[in-house]
mmCIF entry with sequence, helices, sheets and N, C-alpha, C, O atoms, coordinates in Angstrom:
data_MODEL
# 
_entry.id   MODEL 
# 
_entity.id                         1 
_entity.type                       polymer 
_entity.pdbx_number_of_molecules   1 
# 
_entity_poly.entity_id                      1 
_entity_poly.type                           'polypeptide(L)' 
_entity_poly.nstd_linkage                   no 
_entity_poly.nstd_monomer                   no 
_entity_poly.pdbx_seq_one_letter_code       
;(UNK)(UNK)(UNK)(UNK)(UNK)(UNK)(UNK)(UNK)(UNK)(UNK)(UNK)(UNK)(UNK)(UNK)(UNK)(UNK)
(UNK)(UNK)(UNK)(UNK)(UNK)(UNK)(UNK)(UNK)(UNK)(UNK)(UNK)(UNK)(UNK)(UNK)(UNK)(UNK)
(UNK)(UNK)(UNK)(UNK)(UNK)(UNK)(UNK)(UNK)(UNK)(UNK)(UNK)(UNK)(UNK)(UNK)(UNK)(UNK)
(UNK)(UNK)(UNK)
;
_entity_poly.pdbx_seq_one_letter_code_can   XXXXXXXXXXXXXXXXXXXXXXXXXXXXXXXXXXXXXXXXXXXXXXXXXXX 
_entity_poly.pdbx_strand_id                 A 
# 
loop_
_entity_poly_seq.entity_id 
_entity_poly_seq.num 
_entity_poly_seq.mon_id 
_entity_poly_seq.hetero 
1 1  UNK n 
1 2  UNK n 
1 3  UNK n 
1 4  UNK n 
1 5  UNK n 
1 6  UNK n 
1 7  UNK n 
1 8  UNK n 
1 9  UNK n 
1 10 UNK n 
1 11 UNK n 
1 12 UNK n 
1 13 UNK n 
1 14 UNK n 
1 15 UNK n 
1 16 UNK n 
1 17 UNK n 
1 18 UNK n 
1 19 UNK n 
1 20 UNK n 
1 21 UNK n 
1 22 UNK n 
1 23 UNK n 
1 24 UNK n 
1 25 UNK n 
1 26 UNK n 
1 27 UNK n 
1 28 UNK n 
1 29 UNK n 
1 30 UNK n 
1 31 UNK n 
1 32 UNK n 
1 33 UNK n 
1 34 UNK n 
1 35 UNK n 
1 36 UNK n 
1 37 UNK n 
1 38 UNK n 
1 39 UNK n 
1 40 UNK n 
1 41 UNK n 
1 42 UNK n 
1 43 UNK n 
1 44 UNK n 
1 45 UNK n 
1 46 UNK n 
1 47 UNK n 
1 48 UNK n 
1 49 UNK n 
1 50 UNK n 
1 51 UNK n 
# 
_struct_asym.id          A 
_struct_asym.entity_id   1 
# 
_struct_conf.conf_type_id            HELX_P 
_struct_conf.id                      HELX_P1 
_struct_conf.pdbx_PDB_helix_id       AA1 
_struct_conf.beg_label_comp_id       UNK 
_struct_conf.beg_label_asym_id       A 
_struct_conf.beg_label_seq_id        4 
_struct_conf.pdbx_beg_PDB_ins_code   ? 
_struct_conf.end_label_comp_id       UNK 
_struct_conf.end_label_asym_id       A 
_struct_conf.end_label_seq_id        36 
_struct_conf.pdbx_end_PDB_ins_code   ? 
_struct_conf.beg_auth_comp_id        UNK 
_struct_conf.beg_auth_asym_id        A 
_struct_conf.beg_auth_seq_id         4 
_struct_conf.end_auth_comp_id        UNK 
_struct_conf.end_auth_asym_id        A 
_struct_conf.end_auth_seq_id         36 
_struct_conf.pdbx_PDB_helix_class    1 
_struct_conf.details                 ? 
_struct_conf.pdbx_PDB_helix_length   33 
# 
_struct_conf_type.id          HELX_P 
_struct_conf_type.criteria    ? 
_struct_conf_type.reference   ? 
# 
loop_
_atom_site.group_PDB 
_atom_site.id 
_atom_site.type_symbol 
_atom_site.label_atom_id 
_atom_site.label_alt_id 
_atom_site.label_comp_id 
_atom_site.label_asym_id 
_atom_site.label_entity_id 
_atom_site.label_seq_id 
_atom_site.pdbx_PDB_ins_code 
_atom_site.Cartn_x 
_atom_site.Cartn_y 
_atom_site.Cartn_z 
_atom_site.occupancy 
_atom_site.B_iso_or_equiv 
_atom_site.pdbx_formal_charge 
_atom_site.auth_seq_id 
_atom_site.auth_comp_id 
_atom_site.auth_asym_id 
_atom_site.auth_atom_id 
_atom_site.pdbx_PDB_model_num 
ATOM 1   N N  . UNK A 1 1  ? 5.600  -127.295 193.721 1.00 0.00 ? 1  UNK A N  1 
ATOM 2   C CA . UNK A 1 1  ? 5.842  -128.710 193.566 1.00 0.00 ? 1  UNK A CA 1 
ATOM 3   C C  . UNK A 1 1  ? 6.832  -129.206 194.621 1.00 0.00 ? 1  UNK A C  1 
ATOM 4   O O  . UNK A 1 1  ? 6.509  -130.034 195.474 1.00 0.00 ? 1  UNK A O  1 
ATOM 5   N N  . UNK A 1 2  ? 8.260  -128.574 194.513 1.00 0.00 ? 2  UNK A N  1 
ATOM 6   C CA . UNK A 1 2  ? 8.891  -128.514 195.580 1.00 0.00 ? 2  UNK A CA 1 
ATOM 7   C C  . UNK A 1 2  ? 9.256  -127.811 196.809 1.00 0.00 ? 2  UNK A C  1 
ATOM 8   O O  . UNK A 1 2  ? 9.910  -126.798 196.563 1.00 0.00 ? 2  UNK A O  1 
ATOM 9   N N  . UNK A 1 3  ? 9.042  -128.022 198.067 1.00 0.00 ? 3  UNK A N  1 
ATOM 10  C CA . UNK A 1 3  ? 8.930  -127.416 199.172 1.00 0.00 ? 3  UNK A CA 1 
ATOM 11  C C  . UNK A 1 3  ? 10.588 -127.274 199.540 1.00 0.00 ? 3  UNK A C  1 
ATOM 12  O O  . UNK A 1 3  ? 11.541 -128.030 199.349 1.00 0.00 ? 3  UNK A O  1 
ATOM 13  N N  . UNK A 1 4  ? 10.472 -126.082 200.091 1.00 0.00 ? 4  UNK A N  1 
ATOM 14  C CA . UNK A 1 4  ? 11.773 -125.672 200.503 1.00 0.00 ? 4  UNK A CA 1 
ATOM 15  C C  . UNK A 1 4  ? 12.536 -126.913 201.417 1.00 0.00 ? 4  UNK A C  1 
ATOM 16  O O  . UNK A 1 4  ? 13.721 -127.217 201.280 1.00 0.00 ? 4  UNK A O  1 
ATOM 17  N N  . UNK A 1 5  ? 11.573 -127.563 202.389 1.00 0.00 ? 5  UNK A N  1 
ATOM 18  C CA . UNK A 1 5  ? 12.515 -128.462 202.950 1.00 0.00 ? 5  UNK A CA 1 
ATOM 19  C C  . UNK A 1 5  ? 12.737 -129.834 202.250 1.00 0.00 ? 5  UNK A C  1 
ATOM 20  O O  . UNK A 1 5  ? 13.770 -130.466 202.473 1.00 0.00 ? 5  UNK A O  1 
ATOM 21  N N  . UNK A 1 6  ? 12.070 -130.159 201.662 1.00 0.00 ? 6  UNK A N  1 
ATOM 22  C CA . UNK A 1 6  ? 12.186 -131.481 200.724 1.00 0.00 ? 6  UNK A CA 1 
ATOM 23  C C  . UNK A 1 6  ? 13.277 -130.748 199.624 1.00 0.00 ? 6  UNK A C  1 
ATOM 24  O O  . UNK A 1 6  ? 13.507 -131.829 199.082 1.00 0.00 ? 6  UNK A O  1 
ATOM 25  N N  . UNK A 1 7  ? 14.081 -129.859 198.902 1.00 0.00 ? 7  UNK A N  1 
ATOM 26  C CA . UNK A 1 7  ? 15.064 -129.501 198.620 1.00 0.00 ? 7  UNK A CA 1 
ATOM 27  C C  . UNK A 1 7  ? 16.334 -128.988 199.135 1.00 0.00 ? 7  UNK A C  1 
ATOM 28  O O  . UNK A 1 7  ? 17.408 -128.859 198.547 1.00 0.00 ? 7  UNK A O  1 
ATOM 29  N N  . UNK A 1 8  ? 15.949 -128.670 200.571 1.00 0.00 ? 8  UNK A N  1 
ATOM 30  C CA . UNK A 1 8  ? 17.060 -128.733 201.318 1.00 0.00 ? 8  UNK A CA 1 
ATOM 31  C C  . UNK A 1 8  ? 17.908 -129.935 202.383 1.00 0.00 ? 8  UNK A C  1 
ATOM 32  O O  . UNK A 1 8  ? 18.999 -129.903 202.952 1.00 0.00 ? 8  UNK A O  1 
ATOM 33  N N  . UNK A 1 9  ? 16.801 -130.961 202.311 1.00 0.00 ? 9  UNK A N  1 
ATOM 34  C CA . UNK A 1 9  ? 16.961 -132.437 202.701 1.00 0.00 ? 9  UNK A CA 1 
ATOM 35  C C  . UNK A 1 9  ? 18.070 -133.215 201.171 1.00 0.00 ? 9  UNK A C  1 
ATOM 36  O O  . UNK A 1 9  ? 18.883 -134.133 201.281 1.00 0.00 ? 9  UNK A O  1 
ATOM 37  N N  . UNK A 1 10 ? 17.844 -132.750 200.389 1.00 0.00 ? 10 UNK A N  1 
ATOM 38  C CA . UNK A 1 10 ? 18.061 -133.756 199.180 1.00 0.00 ? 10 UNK A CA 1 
ATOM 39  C C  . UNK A 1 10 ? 19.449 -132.946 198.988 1.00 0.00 ? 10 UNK A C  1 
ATOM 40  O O  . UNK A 1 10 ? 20.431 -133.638 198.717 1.00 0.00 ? 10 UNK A O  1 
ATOM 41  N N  . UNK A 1 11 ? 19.680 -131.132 199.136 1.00 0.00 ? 11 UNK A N  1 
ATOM 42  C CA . UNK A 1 11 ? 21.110 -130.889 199.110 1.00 0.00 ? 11 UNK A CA 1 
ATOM 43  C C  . UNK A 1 11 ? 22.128 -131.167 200.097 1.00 0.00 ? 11 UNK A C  1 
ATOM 44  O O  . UNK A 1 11 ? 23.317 -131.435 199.925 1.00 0.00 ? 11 UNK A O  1 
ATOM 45  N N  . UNK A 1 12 ? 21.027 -130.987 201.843 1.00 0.00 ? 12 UNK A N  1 
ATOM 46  C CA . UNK A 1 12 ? 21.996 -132.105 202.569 1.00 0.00 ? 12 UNK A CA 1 
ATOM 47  C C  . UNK A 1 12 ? 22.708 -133.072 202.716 1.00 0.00 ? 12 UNK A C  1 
ATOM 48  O O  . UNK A 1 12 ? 23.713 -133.340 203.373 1.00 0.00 ? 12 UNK A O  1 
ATOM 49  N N  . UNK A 1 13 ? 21.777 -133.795 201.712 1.00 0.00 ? 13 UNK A N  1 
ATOM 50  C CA . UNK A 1 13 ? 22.390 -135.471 202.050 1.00 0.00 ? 13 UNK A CA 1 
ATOM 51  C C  . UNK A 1 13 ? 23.422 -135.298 201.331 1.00 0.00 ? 13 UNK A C  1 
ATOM 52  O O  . UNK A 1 13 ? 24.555 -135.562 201.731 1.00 0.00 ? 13 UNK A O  1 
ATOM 53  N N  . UNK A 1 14 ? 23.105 -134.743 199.965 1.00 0.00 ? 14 UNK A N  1 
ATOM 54  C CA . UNK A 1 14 ? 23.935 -134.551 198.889 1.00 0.00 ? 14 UNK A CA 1 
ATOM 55  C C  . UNK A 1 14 ? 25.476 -134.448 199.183 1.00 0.00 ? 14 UNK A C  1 
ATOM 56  O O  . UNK A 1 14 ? 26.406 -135.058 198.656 1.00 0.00 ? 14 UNK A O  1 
ATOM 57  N N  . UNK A 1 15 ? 25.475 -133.225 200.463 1.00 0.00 ? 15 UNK A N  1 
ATOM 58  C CA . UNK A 1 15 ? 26.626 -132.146 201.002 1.00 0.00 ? 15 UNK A CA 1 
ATOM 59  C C  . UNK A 1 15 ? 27.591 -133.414 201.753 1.00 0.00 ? 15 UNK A C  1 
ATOM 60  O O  . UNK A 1 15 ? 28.807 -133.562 201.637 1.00 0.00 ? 15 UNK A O  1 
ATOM 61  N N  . UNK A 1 16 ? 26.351 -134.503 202.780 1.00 0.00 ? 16 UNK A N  1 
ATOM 62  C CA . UNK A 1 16 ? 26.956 -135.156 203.205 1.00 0.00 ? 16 UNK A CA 1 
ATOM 63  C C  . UNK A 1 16 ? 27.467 -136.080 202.781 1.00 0.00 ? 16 UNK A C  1 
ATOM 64  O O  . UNK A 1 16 ? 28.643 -136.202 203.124 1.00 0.00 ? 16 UNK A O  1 
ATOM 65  N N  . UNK A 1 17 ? 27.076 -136.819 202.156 1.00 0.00 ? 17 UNK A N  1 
ATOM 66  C CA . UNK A 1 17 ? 27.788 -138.022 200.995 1.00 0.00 ? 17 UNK A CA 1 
ATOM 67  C C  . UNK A 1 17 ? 29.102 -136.911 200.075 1.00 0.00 ? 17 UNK A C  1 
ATOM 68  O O  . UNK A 1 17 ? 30.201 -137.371 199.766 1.00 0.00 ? 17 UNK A O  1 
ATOM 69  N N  . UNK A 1 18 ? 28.855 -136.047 199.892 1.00 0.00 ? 18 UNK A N  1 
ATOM 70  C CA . UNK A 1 18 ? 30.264 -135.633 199.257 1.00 0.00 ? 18 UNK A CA 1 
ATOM 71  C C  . UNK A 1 18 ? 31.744 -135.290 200.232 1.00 0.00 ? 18 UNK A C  1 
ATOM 72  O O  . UNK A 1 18 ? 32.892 -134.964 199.931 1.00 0.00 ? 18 UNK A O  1 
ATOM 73  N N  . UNK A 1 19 ? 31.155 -135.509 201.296 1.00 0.00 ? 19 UNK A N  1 
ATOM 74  C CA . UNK A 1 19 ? 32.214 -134.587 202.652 1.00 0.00 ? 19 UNK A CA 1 
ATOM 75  C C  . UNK A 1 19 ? 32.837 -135.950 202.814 1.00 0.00 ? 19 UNK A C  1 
ATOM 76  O O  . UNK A 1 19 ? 34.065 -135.957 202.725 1.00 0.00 ? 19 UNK A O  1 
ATOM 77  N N  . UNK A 1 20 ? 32.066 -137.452 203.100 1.00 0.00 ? 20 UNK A N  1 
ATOM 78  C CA . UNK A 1 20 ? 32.200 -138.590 203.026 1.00 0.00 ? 20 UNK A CA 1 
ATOM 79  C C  . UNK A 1 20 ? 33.395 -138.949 202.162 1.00 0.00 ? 20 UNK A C  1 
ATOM 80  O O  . UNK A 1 20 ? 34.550 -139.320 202.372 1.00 0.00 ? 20 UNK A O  1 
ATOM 81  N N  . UNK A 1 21 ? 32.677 -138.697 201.158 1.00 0.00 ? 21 UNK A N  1 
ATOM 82  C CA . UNK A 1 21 ? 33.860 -139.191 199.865 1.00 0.00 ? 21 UNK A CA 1 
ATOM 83  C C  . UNK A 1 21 ? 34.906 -138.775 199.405 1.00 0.00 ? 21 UNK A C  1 
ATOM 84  O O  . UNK A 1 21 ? 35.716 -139.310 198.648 1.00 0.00 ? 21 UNK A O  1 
ATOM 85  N N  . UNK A 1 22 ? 34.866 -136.919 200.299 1.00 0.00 ? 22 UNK A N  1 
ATOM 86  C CA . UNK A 1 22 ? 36.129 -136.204 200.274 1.00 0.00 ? 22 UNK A CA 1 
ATOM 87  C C  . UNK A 1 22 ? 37.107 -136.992 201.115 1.00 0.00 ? 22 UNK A C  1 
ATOM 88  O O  . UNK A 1 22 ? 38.244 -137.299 200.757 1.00 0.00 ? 22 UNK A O  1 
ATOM 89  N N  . UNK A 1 23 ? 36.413 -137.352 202.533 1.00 0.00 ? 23 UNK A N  1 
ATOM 90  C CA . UNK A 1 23 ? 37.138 -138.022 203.497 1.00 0.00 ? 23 UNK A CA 1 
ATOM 91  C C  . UNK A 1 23 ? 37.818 -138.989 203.243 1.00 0.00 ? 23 UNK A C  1 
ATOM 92  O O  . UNK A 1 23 ? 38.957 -139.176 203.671 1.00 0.00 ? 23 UNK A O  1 
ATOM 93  N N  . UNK A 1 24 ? 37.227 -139.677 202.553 1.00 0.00 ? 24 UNK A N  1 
ATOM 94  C CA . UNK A 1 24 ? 37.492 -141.503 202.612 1.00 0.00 ? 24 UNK A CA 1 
ATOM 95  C C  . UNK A 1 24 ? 38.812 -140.781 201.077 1.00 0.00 ? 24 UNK A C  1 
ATOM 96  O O  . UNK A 1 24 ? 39.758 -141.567 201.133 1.00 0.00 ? 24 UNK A O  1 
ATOM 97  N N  . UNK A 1 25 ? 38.999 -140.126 200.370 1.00 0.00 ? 25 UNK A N  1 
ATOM 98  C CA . UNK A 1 25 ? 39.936 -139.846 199.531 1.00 0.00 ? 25 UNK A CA 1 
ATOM 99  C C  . UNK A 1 25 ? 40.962 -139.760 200.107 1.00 0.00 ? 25 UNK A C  1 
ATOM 100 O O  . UNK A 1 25 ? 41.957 -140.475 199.986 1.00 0.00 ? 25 UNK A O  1 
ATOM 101 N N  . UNK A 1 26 ? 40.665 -138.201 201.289 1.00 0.00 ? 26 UNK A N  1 
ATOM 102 C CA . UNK A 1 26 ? 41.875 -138.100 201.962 1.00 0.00 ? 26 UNK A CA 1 
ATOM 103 C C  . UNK A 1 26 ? 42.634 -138.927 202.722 1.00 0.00 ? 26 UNK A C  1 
ATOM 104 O O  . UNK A 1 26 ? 43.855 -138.950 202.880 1.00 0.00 ? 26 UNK A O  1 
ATOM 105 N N  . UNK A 1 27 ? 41.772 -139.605 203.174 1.00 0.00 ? 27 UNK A N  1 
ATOM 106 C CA . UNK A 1 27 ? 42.460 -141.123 203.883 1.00 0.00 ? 27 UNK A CA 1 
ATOM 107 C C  . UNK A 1 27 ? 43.115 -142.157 203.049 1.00 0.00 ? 27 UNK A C  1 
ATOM 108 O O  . UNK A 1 27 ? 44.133 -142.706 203.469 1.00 0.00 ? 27 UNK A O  1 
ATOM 109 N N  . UNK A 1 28 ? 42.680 -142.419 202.064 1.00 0.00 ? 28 UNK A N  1 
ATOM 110 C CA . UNK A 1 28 ? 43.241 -143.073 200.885 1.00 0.00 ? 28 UNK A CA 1 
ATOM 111 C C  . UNK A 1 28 ? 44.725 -142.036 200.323 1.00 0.00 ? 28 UNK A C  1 
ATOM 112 O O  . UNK A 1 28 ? 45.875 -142.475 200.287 1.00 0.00 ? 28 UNK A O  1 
ATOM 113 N N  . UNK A 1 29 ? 44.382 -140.854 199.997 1.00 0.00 ? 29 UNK A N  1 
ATOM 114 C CA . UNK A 1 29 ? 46.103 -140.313 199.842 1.00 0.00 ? 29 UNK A CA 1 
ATOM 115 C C  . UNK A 1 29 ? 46.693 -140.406 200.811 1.00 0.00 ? 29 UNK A C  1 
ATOM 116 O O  . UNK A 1 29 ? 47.734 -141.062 200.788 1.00 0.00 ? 29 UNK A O  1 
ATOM 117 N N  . UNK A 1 30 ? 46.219 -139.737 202.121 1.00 0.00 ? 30 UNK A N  1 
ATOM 118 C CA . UNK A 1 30 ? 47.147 -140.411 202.788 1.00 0.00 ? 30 UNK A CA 1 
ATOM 119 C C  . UNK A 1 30 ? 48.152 -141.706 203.112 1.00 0.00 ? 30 UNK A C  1 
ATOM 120 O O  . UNK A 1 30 ? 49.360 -141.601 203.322 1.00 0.00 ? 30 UNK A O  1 
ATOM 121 N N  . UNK A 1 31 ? 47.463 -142.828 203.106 1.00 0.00 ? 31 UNK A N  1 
ATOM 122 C CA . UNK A 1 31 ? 48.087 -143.829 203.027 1.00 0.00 ? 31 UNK A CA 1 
ATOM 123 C C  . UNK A 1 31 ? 48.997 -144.315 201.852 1.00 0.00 ? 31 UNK A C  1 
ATOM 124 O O  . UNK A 1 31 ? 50.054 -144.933 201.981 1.00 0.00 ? 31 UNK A O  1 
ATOM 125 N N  . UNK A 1 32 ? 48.457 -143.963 200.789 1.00 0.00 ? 32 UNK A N  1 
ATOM 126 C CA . UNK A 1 32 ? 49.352 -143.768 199.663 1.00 0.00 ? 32 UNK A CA 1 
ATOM 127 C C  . UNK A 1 32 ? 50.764 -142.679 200.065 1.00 0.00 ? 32 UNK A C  1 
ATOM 128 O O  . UNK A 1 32 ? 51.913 -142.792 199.638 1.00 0.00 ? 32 UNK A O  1 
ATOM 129 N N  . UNK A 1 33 ? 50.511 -142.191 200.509 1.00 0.00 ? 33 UNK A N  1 
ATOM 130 C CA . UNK A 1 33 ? 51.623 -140.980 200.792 1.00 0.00 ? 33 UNK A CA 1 
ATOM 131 C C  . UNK A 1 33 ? 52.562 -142.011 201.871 1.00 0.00 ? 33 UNK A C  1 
ATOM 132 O O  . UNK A 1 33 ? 53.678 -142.457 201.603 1.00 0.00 ? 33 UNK A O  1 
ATOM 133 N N  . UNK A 1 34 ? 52.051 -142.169 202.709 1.00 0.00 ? 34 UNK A N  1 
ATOM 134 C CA . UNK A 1 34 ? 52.830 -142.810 203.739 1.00 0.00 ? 34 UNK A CA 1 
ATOM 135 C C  . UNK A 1 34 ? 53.200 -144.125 203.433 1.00 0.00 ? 34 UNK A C  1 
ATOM 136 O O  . UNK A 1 34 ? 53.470 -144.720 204.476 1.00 0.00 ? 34 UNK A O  1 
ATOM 137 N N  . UNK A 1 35 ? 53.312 -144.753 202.545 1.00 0.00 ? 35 UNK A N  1 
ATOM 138 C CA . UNK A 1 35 ? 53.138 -146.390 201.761 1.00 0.00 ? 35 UNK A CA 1 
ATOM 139 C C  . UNK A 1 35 ? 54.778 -145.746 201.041 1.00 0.00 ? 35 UNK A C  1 
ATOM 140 O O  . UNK A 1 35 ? 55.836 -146.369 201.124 1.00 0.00 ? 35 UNK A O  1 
ATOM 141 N N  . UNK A 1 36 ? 54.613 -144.414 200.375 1.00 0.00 ? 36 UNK A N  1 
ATOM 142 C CA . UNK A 1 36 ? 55.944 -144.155 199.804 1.00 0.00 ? 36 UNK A CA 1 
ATOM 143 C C  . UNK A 1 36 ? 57.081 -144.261 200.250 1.00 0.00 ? 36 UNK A C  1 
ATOM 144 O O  . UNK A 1 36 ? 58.078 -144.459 199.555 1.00 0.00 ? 36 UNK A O  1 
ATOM 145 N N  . UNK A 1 37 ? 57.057 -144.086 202.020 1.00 0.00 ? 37 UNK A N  1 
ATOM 146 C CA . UNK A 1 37 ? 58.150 -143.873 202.680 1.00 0.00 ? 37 UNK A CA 1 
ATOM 147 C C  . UNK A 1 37 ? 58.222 -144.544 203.756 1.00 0.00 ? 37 UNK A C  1 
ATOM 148 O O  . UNK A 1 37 ? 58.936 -144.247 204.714 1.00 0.00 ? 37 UNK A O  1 
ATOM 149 N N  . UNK A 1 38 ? 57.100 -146.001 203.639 1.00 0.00 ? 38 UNK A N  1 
ATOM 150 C CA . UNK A 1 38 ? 57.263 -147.233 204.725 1.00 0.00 ? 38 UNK A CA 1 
ATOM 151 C C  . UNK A 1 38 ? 56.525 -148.374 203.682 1.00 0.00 ? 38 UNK A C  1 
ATOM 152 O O  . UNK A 1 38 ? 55.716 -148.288 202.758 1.00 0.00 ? 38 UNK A O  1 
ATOM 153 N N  . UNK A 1 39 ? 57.125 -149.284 204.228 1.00 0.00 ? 39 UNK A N  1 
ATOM 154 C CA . UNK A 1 39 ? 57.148 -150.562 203.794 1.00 0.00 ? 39 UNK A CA 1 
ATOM 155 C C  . UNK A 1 39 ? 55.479 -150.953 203.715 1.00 0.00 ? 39 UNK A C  1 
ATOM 156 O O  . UNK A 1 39 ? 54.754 -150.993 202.721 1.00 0.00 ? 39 UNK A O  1 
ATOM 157 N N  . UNK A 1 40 ? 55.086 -151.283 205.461 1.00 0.00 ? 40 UNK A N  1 
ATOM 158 C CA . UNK A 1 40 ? 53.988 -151.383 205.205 1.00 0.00 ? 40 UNK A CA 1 
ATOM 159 C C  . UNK A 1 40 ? 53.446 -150.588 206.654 1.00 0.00 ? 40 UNK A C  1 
ATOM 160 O O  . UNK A 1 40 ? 54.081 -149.937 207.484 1.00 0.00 ? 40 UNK A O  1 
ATOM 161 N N  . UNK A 1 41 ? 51.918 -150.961 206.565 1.00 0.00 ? 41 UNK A N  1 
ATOM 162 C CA . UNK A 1 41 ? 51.666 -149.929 207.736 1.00 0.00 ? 41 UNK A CA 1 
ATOM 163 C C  . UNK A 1 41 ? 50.545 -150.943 208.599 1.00 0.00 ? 41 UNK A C  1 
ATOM 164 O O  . UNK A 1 41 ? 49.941 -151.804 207.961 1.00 0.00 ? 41 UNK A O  1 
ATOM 165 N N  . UNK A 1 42 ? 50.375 -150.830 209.663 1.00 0.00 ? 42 UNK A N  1 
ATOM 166 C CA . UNK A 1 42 ? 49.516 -151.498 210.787 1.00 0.00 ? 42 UNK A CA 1 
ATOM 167 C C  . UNK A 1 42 ? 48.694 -150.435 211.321 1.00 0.00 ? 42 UNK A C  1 
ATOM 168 O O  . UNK A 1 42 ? 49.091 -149.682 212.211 1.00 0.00 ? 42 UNK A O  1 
ATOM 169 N N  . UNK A 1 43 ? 47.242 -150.349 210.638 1.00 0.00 ? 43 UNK A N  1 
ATOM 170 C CA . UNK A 1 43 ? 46.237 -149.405 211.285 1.00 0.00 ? 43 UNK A CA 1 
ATOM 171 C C  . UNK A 1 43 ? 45.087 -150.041 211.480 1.00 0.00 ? 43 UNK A C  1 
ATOM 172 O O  . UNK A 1 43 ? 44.447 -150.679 210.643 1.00 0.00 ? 43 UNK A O  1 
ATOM 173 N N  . UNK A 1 44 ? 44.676 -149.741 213.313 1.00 0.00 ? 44 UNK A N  1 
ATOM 174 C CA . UNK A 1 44 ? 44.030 -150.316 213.254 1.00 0.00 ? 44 UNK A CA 1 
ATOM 175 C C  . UNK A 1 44 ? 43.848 -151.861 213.123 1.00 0.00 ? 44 UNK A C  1 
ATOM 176 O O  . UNK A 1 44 ? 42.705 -152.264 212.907 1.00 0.00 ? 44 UNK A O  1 
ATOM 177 N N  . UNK A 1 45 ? 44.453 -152.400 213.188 1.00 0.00 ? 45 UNK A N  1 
ATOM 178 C CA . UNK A 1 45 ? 44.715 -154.266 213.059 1.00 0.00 ? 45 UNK A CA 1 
ATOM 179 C C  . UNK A 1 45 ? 44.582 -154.344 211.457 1.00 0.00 ? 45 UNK A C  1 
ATOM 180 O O  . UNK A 1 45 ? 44.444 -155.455 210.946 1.00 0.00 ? 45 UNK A O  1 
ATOM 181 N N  . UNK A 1 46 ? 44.601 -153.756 211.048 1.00 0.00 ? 46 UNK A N  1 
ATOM 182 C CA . UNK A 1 46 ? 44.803 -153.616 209.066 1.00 0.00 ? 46 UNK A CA 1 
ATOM 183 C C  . UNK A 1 46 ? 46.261 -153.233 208.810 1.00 0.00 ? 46 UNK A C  1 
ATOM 184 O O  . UNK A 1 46 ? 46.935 -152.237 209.075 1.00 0.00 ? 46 UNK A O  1 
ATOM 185 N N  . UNK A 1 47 ? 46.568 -154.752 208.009 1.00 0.00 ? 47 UNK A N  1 
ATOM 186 C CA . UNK A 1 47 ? 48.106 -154.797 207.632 1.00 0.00 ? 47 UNK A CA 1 
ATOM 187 C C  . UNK A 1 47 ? 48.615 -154.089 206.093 1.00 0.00 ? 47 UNK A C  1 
ATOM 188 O O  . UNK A 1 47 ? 49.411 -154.732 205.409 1.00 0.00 ? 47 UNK A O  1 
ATOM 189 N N  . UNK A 1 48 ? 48.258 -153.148 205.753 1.00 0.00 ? 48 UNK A N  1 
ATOM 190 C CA . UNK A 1 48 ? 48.695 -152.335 204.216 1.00 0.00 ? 48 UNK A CA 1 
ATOM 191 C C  . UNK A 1 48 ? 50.354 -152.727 203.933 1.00 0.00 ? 48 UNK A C  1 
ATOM 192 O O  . UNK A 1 48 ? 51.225 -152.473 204.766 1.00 0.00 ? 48 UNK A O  1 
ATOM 193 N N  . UNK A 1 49 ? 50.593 -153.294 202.800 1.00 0.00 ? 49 UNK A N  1 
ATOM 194 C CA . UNK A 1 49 ? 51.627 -153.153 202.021 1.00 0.00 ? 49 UNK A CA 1 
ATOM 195 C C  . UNK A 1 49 ? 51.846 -152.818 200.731 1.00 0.00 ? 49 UNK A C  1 
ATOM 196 O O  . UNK A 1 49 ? 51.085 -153.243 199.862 1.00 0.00 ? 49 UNK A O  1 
ATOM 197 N N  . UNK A 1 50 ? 52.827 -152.076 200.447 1.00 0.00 ? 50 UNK A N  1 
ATOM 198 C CA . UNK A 1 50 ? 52.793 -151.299 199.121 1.00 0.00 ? 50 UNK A CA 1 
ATOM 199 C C  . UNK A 1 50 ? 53.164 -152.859 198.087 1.00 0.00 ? 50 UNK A C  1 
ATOM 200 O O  . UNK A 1 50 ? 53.744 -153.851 198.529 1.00 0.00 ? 50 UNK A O  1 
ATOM 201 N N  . UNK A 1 51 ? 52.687 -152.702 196.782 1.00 0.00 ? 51 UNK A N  1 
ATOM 202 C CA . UNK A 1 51 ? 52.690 -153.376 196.127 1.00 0.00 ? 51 UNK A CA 1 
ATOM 203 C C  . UNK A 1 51 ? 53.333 -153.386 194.990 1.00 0.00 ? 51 UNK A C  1 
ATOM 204 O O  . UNK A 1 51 ? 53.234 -154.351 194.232 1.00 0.00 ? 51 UNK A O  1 
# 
């Protein structure tokens, strides 16, 4: 029914959308981390202030 590559396409994407969302976390603690010990931060023309 299922072919080896039509299940290894669907754990790819899978792998990749999770590496994604690991990322975009770590970037998010990060800034949280660094928000602790500055006011605000300028990344990128994006003005973050802790709240």
């Amino acid at each position: 029914m299922w072919s080896q590559e039509g299940i290894f396409k669907i754990i790819f994407s899978l792998a990749i959308v999770m590496f994604a969302l690991v990322m975009v976390g770590f970037f998010l603690l990060g800034i949280k981390i660094i928000l602790l010990f500055q006011p605000t931060i300028d990344f990128i023309g994006l003005h973050i202030t802790h709240l």
